[in-house]
C-alpha positions as CSV (number, residue, x, y, z in Angstrom):
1,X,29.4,45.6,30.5
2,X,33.0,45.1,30.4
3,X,34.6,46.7,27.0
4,X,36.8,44.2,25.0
5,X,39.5,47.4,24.6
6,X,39.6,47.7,28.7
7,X,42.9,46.1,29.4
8,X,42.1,44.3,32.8
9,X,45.5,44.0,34.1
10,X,48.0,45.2,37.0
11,X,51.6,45.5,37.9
12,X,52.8,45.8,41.9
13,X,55.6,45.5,43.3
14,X,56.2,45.5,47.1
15,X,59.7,45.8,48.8
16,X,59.9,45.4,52.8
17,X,63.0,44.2,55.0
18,X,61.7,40.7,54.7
19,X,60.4,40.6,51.0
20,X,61.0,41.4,47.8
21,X,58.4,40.9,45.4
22,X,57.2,41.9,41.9
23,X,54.0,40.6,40.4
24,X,51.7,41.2,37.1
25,X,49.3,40.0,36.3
26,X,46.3,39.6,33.1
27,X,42.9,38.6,34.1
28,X,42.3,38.0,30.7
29,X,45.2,35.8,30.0
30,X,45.2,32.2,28.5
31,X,46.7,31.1,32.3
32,X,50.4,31.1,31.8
33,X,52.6,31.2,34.6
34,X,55.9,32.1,35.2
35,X,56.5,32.0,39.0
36,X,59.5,32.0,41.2
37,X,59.0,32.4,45.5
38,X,61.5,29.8,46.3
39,X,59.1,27.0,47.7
40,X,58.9,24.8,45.4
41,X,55.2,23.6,46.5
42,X,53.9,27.3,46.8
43,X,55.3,27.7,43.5
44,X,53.4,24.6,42.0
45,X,50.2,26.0,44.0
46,X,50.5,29.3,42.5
47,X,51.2,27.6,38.9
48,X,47.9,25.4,39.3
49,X,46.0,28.3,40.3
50,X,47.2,30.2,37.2
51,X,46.6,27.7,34.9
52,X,42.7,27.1,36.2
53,X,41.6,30.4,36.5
54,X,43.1,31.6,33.0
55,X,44.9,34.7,34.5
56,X,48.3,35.4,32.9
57,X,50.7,35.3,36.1
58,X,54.4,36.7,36.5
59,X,55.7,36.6,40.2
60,X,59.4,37.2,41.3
61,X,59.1,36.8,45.3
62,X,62.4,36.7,47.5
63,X,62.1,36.8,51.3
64,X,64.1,35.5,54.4
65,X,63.2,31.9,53.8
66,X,65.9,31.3,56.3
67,X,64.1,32.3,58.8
68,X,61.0,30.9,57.8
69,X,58.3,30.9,54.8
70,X,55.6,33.1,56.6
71,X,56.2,36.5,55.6
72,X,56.5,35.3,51.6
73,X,53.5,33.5,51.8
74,X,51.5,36.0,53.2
75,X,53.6,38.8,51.8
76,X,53.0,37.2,48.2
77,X,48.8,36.7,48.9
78,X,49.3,40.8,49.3
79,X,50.4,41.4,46.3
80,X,48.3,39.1,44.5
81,X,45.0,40.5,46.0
82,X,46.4,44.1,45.3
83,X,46.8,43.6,41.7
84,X,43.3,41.8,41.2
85,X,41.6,44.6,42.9
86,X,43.4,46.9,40.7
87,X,42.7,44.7,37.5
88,X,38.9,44.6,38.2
89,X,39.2,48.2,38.5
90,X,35.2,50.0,39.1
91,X,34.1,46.0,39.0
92,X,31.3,47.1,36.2
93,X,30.0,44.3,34.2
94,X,31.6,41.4,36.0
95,X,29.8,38.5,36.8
96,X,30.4,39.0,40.8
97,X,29.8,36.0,42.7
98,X,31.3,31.9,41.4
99,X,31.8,28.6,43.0
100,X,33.7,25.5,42.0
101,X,33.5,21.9,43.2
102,X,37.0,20.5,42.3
103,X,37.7,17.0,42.6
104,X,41.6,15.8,43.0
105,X,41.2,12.0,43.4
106,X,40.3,10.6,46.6
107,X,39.9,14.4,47.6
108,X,37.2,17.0,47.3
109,X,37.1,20.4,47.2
110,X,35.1,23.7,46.7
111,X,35.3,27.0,47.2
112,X,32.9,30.3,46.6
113,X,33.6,33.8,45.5
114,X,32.3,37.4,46.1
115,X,33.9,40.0,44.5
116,X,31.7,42.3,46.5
117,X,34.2,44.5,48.0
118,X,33.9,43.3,51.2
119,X,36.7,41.0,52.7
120,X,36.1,37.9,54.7
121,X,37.7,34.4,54.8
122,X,36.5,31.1,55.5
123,X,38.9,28.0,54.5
124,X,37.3,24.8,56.7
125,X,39.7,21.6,56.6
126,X,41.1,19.7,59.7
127,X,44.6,19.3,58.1
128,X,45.5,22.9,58.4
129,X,48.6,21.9,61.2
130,X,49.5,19.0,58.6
131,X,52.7,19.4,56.0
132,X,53.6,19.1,52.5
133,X,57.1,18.0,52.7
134,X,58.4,21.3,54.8
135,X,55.2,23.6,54.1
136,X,52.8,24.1,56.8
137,X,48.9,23.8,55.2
138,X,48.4,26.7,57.8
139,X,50.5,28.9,55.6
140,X,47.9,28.7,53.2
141,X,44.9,30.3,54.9
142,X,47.2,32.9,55.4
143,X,47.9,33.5,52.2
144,X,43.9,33.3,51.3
145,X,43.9,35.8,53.7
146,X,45.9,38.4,52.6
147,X,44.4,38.0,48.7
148,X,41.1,38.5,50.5
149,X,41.8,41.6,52.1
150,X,44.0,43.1,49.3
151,X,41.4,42.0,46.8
152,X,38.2,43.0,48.8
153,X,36.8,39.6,48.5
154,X,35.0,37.0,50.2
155,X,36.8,33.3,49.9
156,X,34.7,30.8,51.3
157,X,36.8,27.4,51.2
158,X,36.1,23.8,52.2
159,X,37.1,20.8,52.2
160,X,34.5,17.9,51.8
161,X,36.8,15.2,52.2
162,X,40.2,14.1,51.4
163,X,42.9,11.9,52.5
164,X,46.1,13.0,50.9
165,X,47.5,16.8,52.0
166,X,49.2,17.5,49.0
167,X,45.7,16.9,46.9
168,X,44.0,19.0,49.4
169,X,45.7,21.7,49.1
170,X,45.3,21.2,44.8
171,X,41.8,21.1,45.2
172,X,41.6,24.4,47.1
173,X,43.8,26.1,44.2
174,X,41.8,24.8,41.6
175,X,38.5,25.6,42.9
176,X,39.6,28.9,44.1
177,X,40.8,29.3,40.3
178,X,37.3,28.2,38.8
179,X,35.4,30.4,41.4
180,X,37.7,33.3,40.9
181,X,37.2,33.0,37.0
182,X,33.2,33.1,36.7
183,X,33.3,36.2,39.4
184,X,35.3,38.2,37.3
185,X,34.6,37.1,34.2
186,X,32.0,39.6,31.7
187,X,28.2,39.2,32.3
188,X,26.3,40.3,29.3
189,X,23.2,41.1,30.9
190,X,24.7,43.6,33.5
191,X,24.8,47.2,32.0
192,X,26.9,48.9,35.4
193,X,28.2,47.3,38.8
194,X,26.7,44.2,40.0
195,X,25.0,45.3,43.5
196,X,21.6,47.1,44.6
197,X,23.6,50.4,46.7
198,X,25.3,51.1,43.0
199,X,28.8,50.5,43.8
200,X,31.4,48.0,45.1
């Protein structure tokens, strides 16, 4: 089971010719958020993610958002998924697997989680070539992406139905939040790493 003195949290930092980014982050937080990437609808993304999934969050990202606001997306869904998988560290004791059905008004989300080790990405909505103001929903599943493979995680996302982008793309936050919260949060009953081979 997951000892109340294990500190589950992470520091990275990642510098590259078109990013700069420092992120830290406390799985067992109270889901305050203190993030700054320069898009202002990332940003609010990132915050709403935060606040629903209870992980204390500190991002610093700056990247060549003159040129475009692909590699800070993706550069920042890197980082993120690299300090998760260092913050669950050997995975003992955690819960493993959640889902969340998140409704944002006329819109309906949901999204599963498997903290198995194994990364794989689903994210099923037809508005993916549709914008938020200047921000591609595209950008997004990239982003899921790179937290996927950096966190060794399946995200399965989908949305049911919705109208408005904007409350899509809220939905998908929050539920990924909720699901990402029950995976890794303590499971009494499990005494060592939730999987038959032993190990994640």
């Amino acid at each position: 089971m997951i000892e109340s003195a294990i500190m589950r949290t992470a520091t990275i930092e990642r510098k590259t010719r078109e990013t700069e980014i420092r992120l830290s982050l406390d799985l067992d937080g109270s889901g305050k958020g203190n993030i700054a990437t320069g898009i202002g609808f990332f940003d609010h993304m990132l915050e709403l993610f935060a606040k629903h999934s209870l992980i204390d969050l500190t991002l610093e990202a700056k990247g060549d958002l003159d040129v475009d606001y692909h590699h800070t997306v993706e550069d920042t869904g890197l980082v993120l998924g690299q300090a998760l998988n260092a913050a669950l560290g050997e995975r003992k004791g955690i819960t493993r697997y959640g889902f969340a059905s998140i409704p944002m008004d006329e819109a309906l989300c949901e999204c599963s989680v498997d903290l198995g080790g194994r990364p794989f990405i689903v994210m099923q909505t037809p508005k993916k070539h549709l914008f938020v103001r200047d921000f591609e929903v595209k950008l997004l599943e990239e982003f899921f992406r790179s937290v996927s493979v950096e966190g060794r995680m399946n995200i399965h996302l989908r949305e049911i139905y919705g109208d408005e982008t904007h409350h899509v793309c809220e939905g998908f936050f929050k539920a990924f939040a909720r699901a990402l919260r029950t995976a890794a949060a303590a499971d009494l009953r499990e005494k060592g790493v939730p999987s038959s081979k032993g190990v994640l």
